[in-house]
C-alpha positions as CSV (number, residue, x, y, z in Angstrom):
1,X,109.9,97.3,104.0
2,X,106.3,98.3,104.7
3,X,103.2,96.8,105.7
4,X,101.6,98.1,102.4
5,X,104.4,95.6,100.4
6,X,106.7,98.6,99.4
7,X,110.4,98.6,100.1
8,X,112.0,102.0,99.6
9,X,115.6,102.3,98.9
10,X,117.7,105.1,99.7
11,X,121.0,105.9,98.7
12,X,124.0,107.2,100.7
13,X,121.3,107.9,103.5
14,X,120.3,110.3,101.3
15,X,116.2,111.2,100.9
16,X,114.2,108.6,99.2
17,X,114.8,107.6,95.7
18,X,113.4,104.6,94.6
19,X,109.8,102.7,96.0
20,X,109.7,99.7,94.8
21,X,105.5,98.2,95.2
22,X,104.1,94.9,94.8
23,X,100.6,94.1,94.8
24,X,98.9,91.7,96.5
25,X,102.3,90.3,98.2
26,X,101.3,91.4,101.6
27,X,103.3,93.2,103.7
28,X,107.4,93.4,103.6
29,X,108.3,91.6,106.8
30,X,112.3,91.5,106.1
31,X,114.7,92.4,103.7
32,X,118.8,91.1,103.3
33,X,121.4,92.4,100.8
34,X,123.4,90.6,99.3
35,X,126.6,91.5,96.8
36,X,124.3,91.4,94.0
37,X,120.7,90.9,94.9
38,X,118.4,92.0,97.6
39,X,115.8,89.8,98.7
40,X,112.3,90.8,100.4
41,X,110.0,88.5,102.9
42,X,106.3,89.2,102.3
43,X,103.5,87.8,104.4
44,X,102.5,85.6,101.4
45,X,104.9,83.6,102.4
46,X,106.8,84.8,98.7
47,X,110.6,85.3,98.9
48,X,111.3,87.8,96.0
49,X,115.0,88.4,94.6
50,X,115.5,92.2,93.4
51,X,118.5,93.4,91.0
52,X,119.4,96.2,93.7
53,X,120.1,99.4,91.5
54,X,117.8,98.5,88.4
55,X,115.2,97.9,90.9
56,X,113.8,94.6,88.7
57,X,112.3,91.8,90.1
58,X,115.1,88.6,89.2
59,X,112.6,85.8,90.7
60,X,110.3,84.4,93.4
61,X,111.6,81.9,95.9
62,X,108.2,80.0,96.6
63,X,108.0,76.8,99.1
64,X,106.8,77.9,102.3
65,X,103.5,77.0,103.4
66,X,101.4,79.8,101.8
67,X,97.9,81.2,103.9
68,X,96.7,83.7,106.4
69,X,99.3,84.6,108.8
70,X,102.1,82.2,107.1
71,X,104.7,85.1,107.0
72,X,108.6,85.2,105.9
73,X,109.9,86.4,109.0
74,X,113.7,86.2,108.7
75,X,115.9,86.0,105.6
76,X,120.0,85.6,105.9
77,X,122.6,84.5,103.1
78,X,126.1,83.0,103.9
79,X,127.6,84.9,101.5
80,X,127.8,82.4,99.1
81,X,125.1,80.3,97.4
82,X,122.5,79.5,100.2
83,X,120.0,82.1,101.0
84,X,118.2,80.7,104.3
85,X,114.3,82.0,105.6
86,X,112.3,81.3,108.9
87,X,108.6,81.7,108.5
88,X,105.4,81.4,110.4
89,X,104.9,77.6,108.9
90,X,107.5,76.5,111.5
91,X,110.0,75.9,109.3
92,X,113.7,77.0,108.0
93,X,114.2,76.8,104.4
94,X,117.7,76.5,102.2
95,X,117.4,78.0,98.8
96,X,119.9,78.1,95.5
97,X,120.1,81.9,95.5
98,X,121.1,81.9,91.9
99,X,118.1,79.6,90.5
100,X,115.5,80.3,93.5
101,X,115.3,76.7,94.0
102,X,114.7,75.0,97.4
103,X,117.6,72.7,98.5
104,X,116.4,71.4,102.1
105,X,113.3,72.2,104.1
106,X,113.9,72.3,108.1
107,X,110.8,71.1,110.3
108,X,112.4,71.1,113.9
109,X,109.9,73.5,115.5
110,X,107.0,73.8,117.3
111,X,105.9,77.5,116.8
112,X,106.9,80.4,114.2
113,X,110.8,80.7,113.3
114,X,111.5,84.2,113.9
């Protein structure tokens, strides 16, 4: 990911062969894989689920507190149905990865969840 909200994919560590863009998402702040999606962090506090070899957007995972300097700063999966993310609204979110939904919102902090 990029600060101009590209994420390039390569393939066997091979030159670049794909740049996927999206406007007005802010910059890519983190990306995780999963076994069949790939999800992206923007600073717009937008979640956004890729297929990861058409390279077509599959949905937005929206609930974080959205505004200047309210950035995704960590996504993780557990491999199974819960996709989790840590932002700059102090929080830790758990989302359906299949239907984008938010399950459970976590407000135990003080500062930005990195």
């Amino acid at each position: 990911g990029w600060s101009d909200g590209c994420i390039q994919a390569y393939k066997n560590k091979f030159p670049f062969t794909r740049e996927i863009e999206i406007q007005g998402q802010g910059g890519c702040y983190c990306i995780a894989s999963h076994r069949s999606y790939v999800f992206a962090g923007y600073g717009s506090s937008i979640i956004v689920k890729w297929h990861p070899t058409k390279y077509s957007k599959l949905g937005n995972f929206v609930g974080h507190t959205q505004g200047s300097g309210a950035a995704i700063r960590d996504i993780k999966h557990n491999n199974e149905s819960s996709l989790f993310s840590s932002a700059d609204d102090k929080t830790v979110r758990i989302w359906d990865i299949e239907s984008c939904q938010l399950l459970r919102t976590i407000r135990a902090h003080s500062l930005s969840v990195i």
